[in-house]
N, C-alpha and C positions, 0 to 999 in steps of 0.2 A: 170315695164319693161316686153319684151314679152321675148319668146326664142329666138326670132332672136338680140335682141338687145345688145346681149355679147360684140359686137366692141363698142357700142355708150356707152354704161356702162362705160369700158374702158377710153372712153375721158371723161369723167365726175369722175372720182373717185378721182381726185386731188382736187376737192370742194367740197366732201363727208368729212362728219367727220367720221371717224371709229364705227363702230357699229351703223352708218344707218341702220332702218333698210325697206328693199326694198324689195317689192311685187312682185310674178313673176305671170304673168296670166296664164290662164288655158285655151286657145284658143283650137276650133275648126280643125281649118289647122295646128297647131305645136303635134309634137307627143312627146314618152315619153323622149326621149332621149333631146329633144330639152330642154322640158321642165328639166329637171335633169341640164344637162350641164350648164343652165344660174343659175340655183339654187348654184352648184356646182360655177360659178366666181364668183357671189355675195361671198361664204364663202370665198376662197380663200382669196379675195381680203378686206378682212377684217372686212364685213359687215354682217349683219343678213340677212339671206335669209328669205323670208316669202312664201311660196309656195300656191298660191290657190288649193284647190280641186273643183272643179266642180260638186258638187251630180249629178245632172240628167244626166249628161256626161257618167258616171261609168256606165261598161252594167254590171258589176259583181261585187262580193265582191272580187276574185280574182284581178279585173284588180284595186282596192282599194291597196290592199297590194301590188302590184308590184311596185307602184309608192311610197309605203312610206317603200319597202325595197329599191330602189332606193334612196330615196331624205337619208334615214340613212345611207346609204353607205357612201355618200358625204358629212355627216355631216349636214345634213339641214331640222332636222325634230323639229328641238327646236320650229319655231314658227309656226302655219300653220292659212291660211286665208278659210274658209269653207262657201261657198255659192252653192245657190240653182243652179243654171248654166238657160241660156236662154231656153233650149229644154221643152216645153211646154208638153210633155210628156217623161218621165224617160226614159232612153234606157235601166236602170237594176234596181236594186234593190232599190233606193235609192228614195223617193220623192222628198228630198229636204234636206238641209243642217241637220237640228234636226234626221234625222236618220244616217247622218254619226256620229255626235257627241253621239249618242245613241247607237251606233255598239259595244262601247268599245274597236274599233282596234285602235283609234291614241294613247294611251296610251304606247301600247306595242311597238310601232314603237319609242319612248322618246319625242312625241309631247308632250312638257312642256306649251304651250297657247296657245288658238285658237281663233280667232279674227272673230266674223261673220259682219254682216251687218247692217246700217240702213240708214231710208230714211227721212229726214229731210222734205221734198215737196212732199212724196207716190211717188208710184210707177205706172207708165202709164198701168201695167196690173193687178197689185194687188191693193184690199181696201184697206183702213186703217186700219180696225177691222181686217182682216188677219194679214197685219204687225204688229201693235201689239202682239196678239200673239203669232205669229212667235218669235219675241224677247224673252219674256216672259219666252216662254218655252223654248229658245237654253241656257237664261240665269237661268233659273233653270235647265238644263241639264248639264249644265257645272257644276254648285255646287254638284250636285249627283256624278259627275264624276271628282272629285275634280278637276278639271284641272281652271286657270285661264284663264279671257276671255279679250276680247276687243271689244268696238261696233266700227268700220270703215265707216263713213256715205259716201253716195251718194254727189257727189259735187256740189252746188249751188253757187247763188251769192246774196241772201239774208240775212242778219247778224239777221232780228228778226226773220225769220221763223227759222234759226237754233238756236237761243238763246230760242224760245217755244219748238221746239223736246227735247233743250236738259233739261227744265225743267220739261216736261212731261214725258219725261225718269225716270227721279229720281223719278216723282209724283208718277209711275207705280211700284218703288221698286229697278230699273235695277239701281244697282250701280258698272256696270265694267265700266273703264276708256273709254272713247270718245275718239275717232280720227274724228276730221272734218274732212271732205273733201275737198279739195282746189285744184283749177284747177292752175297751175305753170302761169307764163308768155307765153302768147299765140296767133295766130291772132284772129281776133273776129269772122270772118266768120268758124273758127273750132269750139271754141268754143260753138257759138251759131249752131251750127252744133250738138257738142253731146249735149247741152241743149235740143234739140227737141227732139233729140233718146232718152233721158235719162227722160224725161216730168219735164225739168227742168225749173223754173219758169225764162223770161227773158222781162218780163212790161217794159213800156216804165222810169216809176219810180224806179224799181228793175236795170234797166242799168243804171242809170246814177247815182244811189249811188254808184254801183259798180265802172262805170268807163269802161262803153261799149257804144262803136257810133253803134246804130241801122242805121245811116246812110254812115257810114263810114266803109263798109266791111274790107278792105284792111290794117286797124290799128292794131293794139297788146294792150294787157290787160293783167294786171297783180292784184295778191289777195290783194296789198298793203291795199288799201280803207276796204274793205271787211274785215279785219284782223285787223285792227286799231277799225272798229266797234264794230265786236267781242269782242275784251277785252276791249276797254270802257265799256262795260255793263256785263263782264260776273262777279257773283258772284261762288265763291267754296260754298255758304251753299244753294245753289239755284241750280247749275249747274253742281256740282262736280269736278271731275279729268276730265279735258280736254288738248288734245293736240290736234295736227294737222297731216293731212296724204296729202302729197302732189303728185293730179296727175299731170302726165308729158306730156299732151298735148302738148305740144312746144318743146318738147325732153327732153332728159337727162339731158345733159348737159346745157341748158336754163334756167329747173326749178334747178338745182345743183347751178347753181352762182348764178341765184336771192334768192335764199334762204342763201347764204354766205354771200350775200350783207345787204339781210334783215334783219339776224341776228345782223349783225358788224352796224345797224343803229337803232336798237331796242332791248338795250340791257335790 
């Protein structure tokens, strides 16, 4: 969710189970209050807040600690989500996610996990040999600074290109729990909207496993297909702790009930 989304939360929290837990972004045009305040209902309302930090955002180490005396005030520094942020160059101290997890300030603030990133299909402006990497070392940073971690992937609609990340993942040593990514119930013309932004694979082959009309803009798609292929093939001595992170392209409330319904049909 963003900061503006505290009412649409709201309609959706009756097909929440308690102790969801739910990401709040680190946008551009929302500021700190915005951001606190939606962190702040997710707790309330019974859920884990997950709060991103934006590294290249941060123009200081000051305005770092503002935000995580804020989010502990409100209760909401248990879990936090630490990525690099879009701005192609830093606005302060910070290069990229592995130097906030290197600062040793989210400790003192009671960040108990921090959850970074990965890319299942790369990244339309980083290599691959970067990302790797990049993983490598957040997840040995994390073990220096004893905090537990989680890798949160980029969302696709490929079942074997995420089923190779996730066993290349292990191959490389990284054994924090996975969260795929999974785009909720959604129209196709969005979808494949952020597929382009995101340089997310969508072949004429790759949609119709999933269950996208390249023809038919105007339709809705959901993860069903896509999640059924996943665990046909996923092994735990191959692919380890995997879960799922669901984004909410179609809303709140859209992705909250198809995932109640999912659950109550795949048990």
């Amino acid at each position: 969710m963003t900061g503006k989304d505290v009412e649409k939360l709201d309609e959706a929290r009756s097909a929440l189970p308690a102790g969801t837990r739910i990401n709040v972004t680190y946008l551009a045009n929302e500021d700190l209050p915005m951001r606190v305040a939606a962190s702040a209902a997710v707790k309330d309302w019974g859920f884990v807040p997950v709060p991103h930090v934006s590294a290249r955002r941060l123009a200081s180490q000051a305005q770092l600690e503002e935000f995580l005396t804020e989010l502990q005030r409100v209760g909401a520094t248990e879990e936090l989500f630490v990525v690099g942020g879009d701005p192609a160059t830093p606005e302060g101290p910070y290069e990229d996610s592995l130097a906030v997890i290197r600062s040793g300030l989210l400790q003192r603030y009671g960040v108990q996990r921090v959850s970074v990133s990965g890319y299942p299909e790369g990244h339309p402006d980083i290599g691959d040999p970067v990302l790797w990497q990049a993983l490598e070392g957040k997840h040995a940073a994390l073990r220096e600074q004893q905090l537990p971690g989680t890798v949160i992937t980029q969302f696709g609609f490929d079942a074997d290109a995420v089923l190779t990340y996730l066993a290349a993942v292990r191959a490389r040593g990284v054994d924090l729990p996975v969260r795929v990514g999974v785009p909720g119930p959604a129209g196709i013309k969005r979808l494949l909207g952020y597929a382009k932004r995101f340089g997310v694979g969508t072949s004429a082959g790759i949609a119709k496993k999933y269950g996208l009309s390249l023809t038919n803009l105007l339709g809705t798609a959901g993860p069903d297909r896509f999640l059924e292929a996943v665990a046909a093939q996923l092994d735990p001595a191959v692919h380890g702790e995997v879960k799922l992170h669901l984004y909410t392209f179609g809303g709140l409330r859209a992705t909250a009930e198809w995932a109640q319904q999912f659950r109550a049909t795949h048990p």
